[in-house]
VEXZAZA-99000 format. One line per field, with one value per residue (C-alpha): x, y, z; residue in one letter; residue number from 1. Coordinates in pm, whole numbers, plus 50000, padded with zeros to 5 digits. Each point is the difference from the previous one (the first is absolute). Example, Ala and Ser with C-alpha at 12.3 -4.5 7.8 and 13.67 -1.06 7.14 Angstrom:
u	51230, 50137
v	49550, 50344
w	50780, 49934
keke	a, s
milum	1, 2
// end
This chain:
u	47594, 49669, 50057, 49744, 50138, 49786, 50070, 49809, 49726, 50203, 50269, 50072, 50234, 50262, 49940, 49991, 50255, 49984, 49939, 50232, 49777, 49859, 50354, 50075, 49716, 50061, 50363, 49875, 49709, 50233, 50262, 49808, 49832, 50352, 50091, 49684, 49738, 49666, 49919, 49678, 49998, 49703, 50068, 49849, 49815, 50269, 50294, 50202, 50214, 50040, 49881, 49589, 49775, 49707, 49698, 49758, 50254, 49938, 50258, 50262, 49905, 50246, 49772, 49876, 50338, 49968, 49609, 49875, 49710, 50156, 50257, 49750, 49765, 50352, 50054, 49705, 50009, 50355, 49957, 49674, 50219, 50298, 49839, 50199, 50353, 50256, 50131, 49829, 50248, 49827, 50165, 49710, 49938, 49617, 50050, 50150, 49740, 49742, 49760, 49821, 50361, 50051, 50056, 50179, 50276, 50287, 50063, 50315, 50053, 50259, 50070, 50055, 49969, 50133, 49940, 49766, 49822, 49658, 50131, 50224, 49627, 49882, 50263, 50029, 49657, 50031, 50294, 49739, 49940, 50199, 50415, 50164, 50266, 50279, 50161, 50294, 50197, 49961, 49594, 50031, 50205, 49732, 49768, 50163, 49685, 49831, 50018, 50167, 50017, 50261, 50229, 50029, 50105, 49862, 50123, 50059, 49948, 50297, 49923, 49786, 50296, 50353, 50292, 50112, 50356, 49933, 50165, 49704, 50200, 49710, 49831, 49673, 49711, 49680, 49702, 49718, 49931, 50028, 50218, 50062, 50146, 50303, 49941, 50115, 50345, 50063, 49987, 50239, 50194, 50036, 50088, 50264, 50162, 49975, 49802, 49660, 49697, 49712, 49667, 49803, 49709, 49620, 49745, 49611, 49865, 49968, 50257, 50268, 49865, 49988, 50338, 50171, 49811, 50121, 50303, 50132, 49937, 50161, 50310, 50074, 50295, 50168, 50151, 49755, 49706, 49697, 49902, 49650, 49910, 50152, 49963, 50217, 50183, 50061, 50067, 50260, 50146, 49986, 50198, 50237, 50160, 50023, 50318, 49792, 49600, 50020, 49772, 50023, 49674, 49843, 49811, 50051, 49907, 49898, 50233, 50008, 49975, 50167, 50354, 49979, 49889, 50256, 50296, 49811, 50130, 50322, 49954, 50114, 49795, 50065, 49763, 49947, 50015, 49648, 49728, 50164, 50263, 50271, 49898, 49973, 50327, 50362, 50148, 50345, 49869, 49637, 49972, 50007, 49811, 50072, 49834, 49874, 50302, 50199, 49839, 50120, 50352, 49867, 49803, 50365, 50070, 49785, 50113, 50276, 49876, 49913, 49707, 50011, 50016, 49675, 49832, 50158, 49897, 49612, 50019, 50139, 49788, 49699, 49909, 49653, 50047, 50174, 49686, 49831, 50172, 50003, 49628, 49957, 50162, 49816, 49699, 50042, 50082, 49665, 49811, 50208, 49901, 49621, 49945, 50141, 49939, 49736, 50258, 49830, 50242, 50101, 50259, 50129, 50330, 50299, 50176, 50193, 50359, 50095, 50220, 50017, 50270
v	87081, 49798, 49659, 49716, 49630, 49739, 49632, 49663, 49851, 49651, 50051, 50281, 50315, 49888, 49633, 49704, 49810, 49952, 50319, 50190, 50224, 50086, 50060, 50248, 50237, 49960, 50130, 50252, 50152, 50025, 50173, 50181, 50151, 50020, 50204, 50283, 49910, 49885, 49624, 49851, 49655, 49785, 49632, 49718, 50091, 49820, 50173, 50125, 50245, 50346, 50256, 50094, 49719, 50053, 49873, 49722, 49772, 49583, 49845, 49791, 49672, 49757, 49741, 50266, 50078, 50080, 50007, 50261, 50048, 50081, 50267, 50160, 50081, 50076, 50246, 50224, 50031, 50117, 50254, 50115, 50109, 50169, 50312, 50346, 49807, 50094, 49675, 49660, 49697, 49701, 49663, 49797, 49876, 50083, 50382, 50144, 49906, 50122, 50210, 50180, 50119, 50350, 50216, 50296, 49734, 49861, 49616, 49846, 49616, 49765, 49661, 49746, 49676, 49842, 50120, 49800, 50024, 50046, 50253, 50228, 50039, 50132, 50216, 50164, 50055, 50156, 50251, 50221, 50120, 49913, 50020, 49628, 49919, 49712, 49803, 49945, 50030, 49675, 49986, 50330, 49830, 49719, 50227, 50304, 50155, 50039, 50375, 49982, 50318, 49854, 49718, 50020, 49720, 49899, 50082, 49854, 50156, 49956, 50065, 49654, 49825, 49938, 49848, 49620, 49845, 49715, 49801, 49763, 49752, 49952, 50159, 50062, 50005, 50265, 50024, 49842, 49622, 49957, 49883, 50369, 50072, 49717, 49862, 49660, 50136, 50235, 49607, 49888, 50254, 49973, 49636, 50113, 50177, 49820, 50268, 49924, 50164, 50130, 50113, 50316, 49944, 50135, 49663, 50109, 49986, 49592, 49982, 50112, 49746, 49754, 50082, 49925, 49692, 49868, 50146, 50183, 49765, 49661, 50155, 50199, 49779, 50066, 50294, 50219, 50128, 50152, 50273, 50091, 50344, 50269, 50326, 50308, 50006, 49618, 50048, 50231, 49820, 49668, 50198, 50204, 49645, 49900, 49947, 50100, 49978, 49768, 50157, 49812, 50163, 49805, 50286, 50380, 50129, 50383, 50082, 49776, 50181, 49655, 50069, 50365, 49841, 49772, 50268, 50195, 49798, 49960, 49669, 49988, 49862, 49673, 50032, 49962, 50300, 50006, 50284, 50282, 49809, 50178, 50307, 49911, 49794, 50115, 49703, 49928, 50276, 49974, 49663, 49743, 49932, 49711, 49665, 49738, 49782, 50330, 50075, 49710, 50166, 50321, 49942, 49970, 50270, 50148, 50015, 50203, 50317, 50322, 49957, 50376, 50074, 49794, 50192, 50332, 49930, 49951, 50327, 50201, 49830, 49855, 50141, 50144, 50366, 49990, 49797, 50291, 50251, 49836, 49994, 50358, 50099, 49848, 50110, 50321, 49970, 49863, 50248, 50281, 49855, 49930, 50334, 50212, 49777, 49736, 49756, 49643, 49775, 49847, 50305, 49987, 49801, 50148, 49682, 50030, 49830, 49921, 49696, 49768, 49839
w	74697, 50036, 49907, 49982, 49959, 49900, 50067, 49962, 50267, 50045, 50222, 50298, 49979, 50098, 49974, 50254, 49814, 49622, 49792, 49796, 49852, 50344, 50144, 49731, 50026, 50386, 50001, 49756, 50183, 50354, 49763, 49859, 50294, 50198, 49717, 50091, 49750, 50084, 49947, 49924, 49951, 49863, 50144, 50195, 50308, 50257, 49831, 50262, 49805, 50194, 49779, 49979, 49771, 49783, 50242, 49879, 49821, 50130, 50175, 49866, 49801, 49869, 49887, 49699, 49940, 49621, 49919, 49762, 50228, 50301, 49887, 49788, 50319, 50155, 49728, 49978, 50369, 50014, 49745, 50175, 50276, 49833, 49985, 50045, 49890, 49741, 49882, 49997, 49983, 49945, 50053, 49870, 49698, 49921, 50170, 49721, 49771, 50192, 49777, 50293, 50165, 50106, 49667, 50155, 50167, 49836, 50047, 50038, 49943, 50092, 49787, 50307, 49822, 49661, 49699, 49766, 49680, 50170, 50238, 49765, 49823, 50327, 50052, 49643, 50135, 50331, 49807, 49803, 50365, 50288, 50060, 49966, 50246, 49915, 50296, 49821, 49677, 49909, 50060, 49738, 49732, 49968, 49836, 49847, 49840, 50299, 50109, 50397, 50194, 50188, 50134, 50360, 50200, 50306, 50392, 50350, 50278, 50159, 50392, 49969, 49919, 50197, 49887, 50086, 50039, 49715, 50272, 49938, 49801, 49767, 49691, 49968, 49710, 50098, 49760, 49884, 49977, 49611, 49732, 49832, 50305, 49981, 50343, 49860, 49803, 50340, 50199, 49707, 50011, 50400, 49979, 49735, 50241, 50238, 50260, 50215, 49813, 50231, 49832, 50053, 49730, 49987, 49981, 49935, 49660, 49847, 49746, 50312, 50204, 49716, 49854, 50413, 49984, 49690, 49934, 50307, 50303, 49863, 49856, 50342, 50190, 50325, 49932, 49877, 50240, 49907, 50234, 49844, 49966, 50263, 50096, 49920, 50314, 49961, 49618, 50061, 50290, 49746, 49729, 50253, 50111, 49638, 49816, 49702, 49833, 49747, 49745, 49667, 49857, 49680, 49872, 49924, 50317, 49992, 50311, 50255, 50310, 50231, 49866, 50140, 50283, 50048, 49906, 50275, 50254, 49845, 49846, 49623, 49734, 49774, 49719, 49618, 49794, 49882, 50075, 50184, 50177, 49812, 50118, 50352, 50053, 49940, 49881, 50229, 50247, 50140, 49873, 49676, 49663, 49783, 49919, 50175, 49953, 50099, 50309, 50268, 49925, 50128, 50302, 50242, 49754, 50180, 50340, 49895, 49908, 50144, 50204, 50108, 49644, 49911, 50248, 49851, 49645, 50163, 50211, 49670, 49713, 50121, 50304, 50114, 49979, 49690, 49827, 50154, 49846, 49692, 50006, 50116, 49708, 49785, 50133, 49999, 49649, 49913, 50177, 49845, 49671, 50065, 50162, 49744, 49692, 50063, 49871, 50026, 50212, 49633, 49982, 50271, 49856, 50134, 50187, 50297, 49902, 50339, 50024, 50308, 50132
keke	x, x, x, x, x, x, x, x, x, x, x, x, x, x, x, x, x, x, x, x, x, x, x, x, x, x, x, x, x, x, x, x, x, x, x, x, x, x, x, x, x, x, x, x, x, x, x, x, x, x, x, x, x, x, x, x, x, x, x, x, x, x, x, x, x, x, x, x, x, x, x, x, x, x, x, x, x, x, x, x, x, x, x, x, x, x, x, x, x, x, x, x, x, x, x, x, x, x, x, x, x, x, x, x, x, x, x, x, x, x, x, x, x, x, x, x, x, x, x, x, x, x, x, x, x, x, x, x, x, x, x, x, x, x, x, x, x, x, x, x, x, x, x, x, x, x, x, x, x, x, x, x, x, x, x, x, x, x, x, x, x, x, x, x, x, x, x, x, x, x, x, x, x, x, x, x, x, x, x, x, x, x, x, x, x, x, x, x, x, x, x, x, x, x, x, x, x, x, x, x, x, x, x, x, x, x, x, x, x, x, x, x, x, x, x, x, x, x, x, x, x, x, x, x, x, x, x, x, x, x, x, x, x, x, x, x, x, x, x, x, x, x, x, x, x, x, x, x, x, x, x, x, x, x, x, x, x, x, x, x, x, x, x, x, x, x, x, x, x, x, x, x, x, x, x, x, x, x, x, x, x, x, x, x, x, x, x, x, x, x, x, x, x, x, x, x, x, x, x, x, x, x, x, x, x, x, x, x, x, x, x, x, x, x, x, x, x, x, x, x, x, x, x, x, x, x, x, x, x, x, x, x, x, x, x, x, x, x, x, x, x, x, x, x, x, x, x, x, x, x, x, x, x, x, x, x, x
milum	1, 2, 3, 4, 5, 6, 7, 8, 9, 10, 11, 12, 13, 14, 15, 16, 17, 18, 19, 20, 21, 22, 23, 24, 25, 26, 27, 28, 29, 30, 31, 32, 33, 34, 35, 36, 37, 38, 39, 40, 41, 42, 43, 44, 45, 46, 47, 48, 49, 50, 51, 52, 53, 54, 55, 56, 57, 58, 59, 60, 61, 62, 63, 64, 65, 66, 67, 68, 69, 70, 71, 72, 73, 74, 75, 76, 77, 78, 79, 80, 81, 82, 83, 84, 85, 86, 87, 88, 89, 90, 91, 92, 93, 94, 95, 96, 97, 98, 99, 100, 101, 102, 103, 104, 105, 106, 107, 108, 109, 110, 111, 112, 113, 114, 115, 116, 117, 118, 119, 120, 121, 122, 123, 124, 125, 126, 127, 128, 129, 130, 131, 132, 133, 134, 135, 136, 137, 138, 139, 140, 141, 142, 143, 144, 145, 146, 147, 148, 149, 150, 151, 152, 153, 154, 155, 156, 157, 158, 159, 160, 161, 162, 163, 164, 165, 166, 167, 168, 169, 170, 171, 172, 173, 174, 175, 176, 177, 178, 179, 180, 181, 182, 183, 184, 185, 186, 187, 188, 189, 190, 191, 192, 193, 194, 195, 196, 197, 198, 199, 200, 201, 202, 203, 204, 205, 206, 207, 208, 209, 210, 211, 212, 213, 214, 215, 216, 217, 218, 219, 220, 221, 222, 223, 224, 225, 226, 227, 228, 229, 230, 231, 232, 233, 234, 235, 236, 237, 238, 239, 240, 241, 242, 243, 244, 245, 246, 247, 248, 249, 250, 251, 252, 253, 254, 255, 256, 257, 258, 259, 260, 261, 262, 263, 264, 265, 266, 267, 268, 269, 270, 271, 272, 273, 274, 275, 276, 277, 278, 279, 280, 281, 282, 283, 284, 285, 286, 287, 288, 289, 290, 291, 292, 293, 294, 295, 296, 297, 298, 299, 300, 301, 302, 303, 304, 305, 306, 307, 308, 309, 310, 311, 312, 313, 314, 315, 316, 317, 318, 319, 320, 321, 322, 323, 324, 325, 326, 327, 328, 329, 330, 331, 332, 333, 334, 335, 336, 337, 338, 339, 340, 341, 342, 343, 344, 345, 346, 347, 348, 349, 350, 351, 352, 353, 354, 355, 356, 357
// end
């Protein structure tokens, strides 16, 4: 199969640091292609991702990260170069409502980000023609009217990620500088229990910086550290000495790709059941859900479970090749269906059931 993958013009395939959306299509292109299908991947310039890229894309640019402007010039260009493909999935936003896309292509979409009232519009939109992909359950149930061609949870590449000890003697708290996130109840919760708290969190955009500032930096006492923003390698070596990842989330997050992560490297997960957190932890097995005021109780919880079985549930539920596989399946369902029908992507509705955990 020919397979074109379309991703945004801020941030690099795979990414520096920060990116989740990046780090998907990255593991999903180098499964892909492992699995003997040919890749094409529209990205930033400097993307170092090992499987051929549509020429005459800009480099990578942070500082745009969200204008209209610049991942609508992104756009046409990437679809410009997608000729002789089977399956386009797009990861933007504006790509899927692209009038002047290929007509004898199917496009796939993926819904990375929350749900809102202005984007549900967009996407009730984008499903008179293009093949709507759920992250999770959860992300579905917010919106049960809109027509999803499937639910398919993300993957890790697991040979980028080796197990730790947890002999650490701390927790940690990875993600981005912002209250939705619960940095402040994961510090609460640390104190609670009485464990040292060290800080992987991403720090670019002025509300982060503002929100450390004000809220962050005078609160933090001597035994919490912030580490600023890391690398994978140091990531994983952060959460692989962890006695857990304190993730008391304050939102509905879509997936949450840091507790696979973490579980990765063997490190259970102490988080609030919002978003897809139920369907990435096993409560009492790869980790714990439960309230704010629940959580303190859980972190040396924590240190007791199966770290080879947080690592098992990963390699079995949310690894790379089996988000590949997922995918490949339903692509070749919507091509089936375009070729032989001309089905708009609207139809294609049959959801993958797959449950993780």
């Amino acid at each position: 199969m020919r397979i074109g993958l379309i991703v945004g013009p801020w941030f690099t395939v795979p990414p520096e640091r920060y990116g989740g959306t990046e780090r998907v299509v990255d593991a999903l292109a180098r499964a892909l292609s492992d699995a003997g299908h040919d890749v094409l991947l529209a990205a930033a310039s400097d993307s170092s991702c090992p499987v051929p890229q549509v020429k005459g894309l800009g480099p990578s640019r942070p500082g745009e990260l969200g204008e209209t402007l610049s991942e609508l010039n992104h756009v046409i260009k990437a679809y410009r170069g997608m000729g002789g493909v089977d399956v386009i999935h797009d990861h933007t936003l504006a790509g899927p409502l692209y009038a002047h896309r290929p007509p004898d292509i199917p496009v796939v979409t993926t819904i990375h980000n929350q749900l809102t009232a202005q984007s549900v519009e967009l996407y009730r939109a984008m499903a008179q023609d293009t093949a709507i992909v759920s992250i999770s359950h959860n992300q579905r149930s917010i919106v049960p009217g809109l027509r999803i061609a499937a639910v398919i949870h993300h993957g890790l590449d697991l040979s980028t990620v080796s197990p730790g000890t947890g002999d650490g003697g701390y927790a940690c708290f990875v993600g981005r500088m912002c209250a939705d996130k619960g940095l402040m109840e994961a510090v609460d919760i640390a104190r609670q229990a009485d464990v040292p708290l060290k800080i992987a969190a991403k720090m670019h955009a002025k509300d982060e910086v503002r929100f450390y500032k004000e809220v962050v930096q005078p609160a933090l006492g001597p035994n919490e550290e912030y580490l600023g923003e890391l690398s994978d390698p140091e990531k994983y070596q952060l959460m692989g000495g962890a006695i857990a990842l304190i993730n008391p989330i304050q939102w509905p997050e879509p997936f949450g790709l840091v507790m696979i992560e973490s579980l990765a490297t063997g490190t259970p997960v102490v988080a609030t059941p919002m978003g897809a957190a139920p369907e990435i932890v096993r409560h009492g097995k790869t980790g714990f859900l439960g309230g704010p005021e629940e959580l303190a109780g859980f972190v040396k919880a924590a240190a007791n479970l199966d770290r080879v079985g947080c690592r098992r549930a990963v390699e079995e539920y949310f690894s790379a090749g089996r988000m590949a596989a997922d995918h490949l399946d339903l692509y070749s369902r919507v091509i089936q269906q375009f070729s032989s029908k001309g089905v708009p992507g609207g139809a294609y509705v049959q959801e993958n059931q797959r449950q993780g955990r």
